[in-house]
Steps between C-alpha positions, in 0.01 A plus 500: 500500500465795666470720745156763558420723816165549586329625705250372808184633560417729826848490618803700415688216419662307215532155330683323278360246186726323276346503185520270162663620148113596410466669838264248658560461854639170613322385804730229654766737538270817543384299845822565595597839425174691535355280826824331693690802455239766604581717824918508377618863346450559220837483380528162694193376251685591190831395594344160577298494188756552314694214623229311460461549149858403489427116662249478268671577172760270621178205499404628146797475366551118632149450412409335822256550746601646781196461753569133439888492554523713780167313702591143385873452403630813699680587209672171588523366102811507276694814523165755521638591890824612379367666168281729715804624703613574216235699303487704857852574473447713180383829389094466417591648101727168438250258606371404117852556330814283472742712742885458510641237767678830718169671466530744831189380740313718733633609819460296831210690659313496225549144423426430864172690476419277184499196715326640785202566219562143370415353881175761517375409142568100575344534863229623270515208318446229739219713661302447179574158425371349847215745482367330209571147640261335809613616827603094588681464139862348581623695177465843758775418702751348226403862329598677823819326583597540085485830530647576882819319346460715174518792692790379766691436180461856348577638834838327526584701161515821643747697399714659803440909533667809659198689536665825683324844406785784492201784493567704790250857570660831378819663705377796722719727255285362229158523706585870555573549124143345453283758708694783437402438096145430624461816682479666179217421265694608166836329580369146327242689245204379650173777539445586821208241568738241369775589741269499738410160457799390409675635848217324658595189359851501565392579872244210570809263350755673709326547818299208508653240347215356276500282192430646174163297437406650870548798383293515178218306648511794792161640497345813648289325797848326586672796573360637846607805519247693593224503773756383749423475890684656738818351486462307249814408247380521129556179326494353129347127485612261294309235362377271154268706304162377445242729539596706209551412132868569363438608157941434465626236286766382736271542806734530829475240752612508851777211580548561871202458779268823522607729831446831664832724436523797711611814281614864625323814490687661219425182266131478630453887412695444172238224363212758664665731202496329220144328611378856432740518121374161390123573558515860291432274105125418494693212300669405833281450705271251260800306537523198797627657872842413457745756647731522233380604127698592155540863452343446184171509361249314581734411816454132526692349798868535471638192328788312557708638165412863623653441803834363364519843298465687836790309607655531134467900543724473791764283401559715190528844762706350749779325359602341817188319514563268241207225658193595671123338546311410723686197624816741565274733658404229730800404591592831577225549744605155671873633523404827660258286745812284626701840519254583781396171639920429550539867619198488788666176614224195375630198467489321190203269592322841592650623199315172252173532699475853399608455113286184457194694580613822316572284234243264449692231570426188715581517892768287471665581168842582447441700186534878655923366499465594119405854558758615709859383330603878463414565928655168571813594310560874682422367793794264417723760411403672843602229707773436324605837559457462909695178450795708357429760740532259803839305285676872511442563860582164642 
């Protein structure tokens, strides 16, 4: 088995078909992965797929069928339950091979997510079985209670995680080490239209705080920066791209909810630039409206490897900046937001309000606490310091 990308018709958008040794697509499990799975990233589809793929070779390789011992026995029969924690313990290339007994399995997160696509794909299951059954058949509800103890079973074999993300945004030290190499358009060897863009880039991520897939699915029309009212704030909108097609391989997707971020002057008559650069190729402007292009010829949109070398360009100039993307980027901008928000006084529901709609983030979501370990820890060394203060003169 394995695993093919296609993709749908009319929509920028991607699926996933698991496909035979011949290549013929195989429908029960296609259902799944093309259908059940549609409207996830598509990273989420392939990750899933591919685990998938991994249930299934463990079937193969028993030689049983699977529909039938998940829906009817609940994988309930001799030792298949245990076997199949197992097989998800291990790496995908030992799954056909004799392995030795201290063979190293996979680490607890990703083991965890295995069984979290075991209870999709056998929620699947069920749904198919009773579906081809008469609504009043007493086999439904044995098939539904099989499998709700099936999958209260895997869930009990979750593995225990520290999930704690050490990224924190760039130091201000660094951050001014940053712009002062991007005021000058030879310092990373870019051409000037390059540094253009790429200083554009590096501002929408810094002073907005957007994803990367926001970013490349940015398109002209979204960027209203021009024919404002009186008083008016320019503004970039973010949303799911499906007006245009993305002619991109790895086609961006958004993964937070679309909103209206507010954007300065400066950055809105920095984008009004490089509008006017990225229009001058008759070969540009064939291409779909989005805002940011390759430098090259025939200047498709940028893609997602192109944009890891503008980050790769930087690393290699400034030594000290030894990680940066997009996700650094964005916690950076989140940082510098609690800087102010603790500064002007809000108090930290104020303060999660804001960043949830900044963010993209549900209104009650707790997720902005991530994106601001490096203010949270100098604000700790500042009251620390007042405690010592107030210790010395008491």
């Amino acid at each position: 088995m394995k695993l093919r990308k296609v993709r749908k018709d009319g929509i920028n958008e991607v699926g996933c078909l698991v496909v035979d040794d011949n290549g013929v697509p195989i429908d029960r499990i296609c259902r799944y992965t093309l259908i059940s799975l549609d409207g996830h990233a598509n990273n989420t589809q392939e990750n899933i797929t591919r685990h998938v793929i991994h249930i299934e070779r463990w079937a193969q390789k028993l030689e049983i069928d699977l529909t039938e011992e998940v829906a009817l026995h609940g994988l309930n029969r001799g030792e298949l339950f245990i076997s199949l924690i197992r097989h998800l313990g291990r790496y995908a290339k030992h799954a056909d091979v004799v392995v030795p007994i201290n063979q190293k399995p996979v680490e607890a997160e990703y083991f965890n997510q295995r069984i979290d696509a075991c209870c999709g794909y056998f929620d699947h299951m069920a749904e198919r079985a009773t579906s081809k059954r008469k609504p009043n058949d007493p086999m439904n509800k044995r098939i539904e209670e099989n499998v709700q103890r099936l999958v209260a079973r895997l869930k009990k074999r979750k593995q225990s995680t520290v999930k704690a993300s050490m990224v924190t945004g760039l130091s201000i030290q660094l951050q001014a080490s940053l712009f002062k190499g991007l005021k000058d358009p030879k310092y990373f060897g870019w051409s000037a239209g390059a540094a253009l863009r790429n200083r554009l880039i590096i501002r929408l991520f810094y002073e907005t705080g957007i994803r990367r897939g926001e970013l490349l699915s940015l398109t002209i029309e979204n960027c209203h920066t021009t024919k404002l009212a009186h008083g008016e704030r320019p503004f970039i909108h973010t949303r799911h791209n499906v007006k245009y097609d993305d002619p991109r391989n790895d086609i961006p997707h958004e993964k937070t909810d679309e909103r209206i971020i507010p954007i300065s002057n400066d950055l809105a008559e920095l984008i009004n630039q490089y509008k006017v650069v990225r229009s001058v190729p008759k070969a540009a402007r064939k291409q779909p409206p989005y805002l940011i292009l390759s430098s090259h010829a025939p200047y498709p949109p940028l893609s997602t490897s192109a944009l890891s070398s503008v980050f790769d360009a930087i690393k290699n100039k400034i030594p000290d900046i030894n990680e940066i993307g997009s996700h650094r980027l964005r916690h950076t901008f989140f940082e510098n937001l609690d800087r102010i928000l603790e500064r002007d006084g809000y108090d930290d529901e104020q303060k999660k309000k804001i960043k949830n709609n900044i963010g993209g983030w549900k209104p009650l979501s707790r997720q902005s606490e991530n994106y601001e370990k490096l203010a949270t820890y100098e604000q700790s060394i500042e009251a620390m310091s007042r405690y010592h203060s107030f210790l010395e003169n008491n």
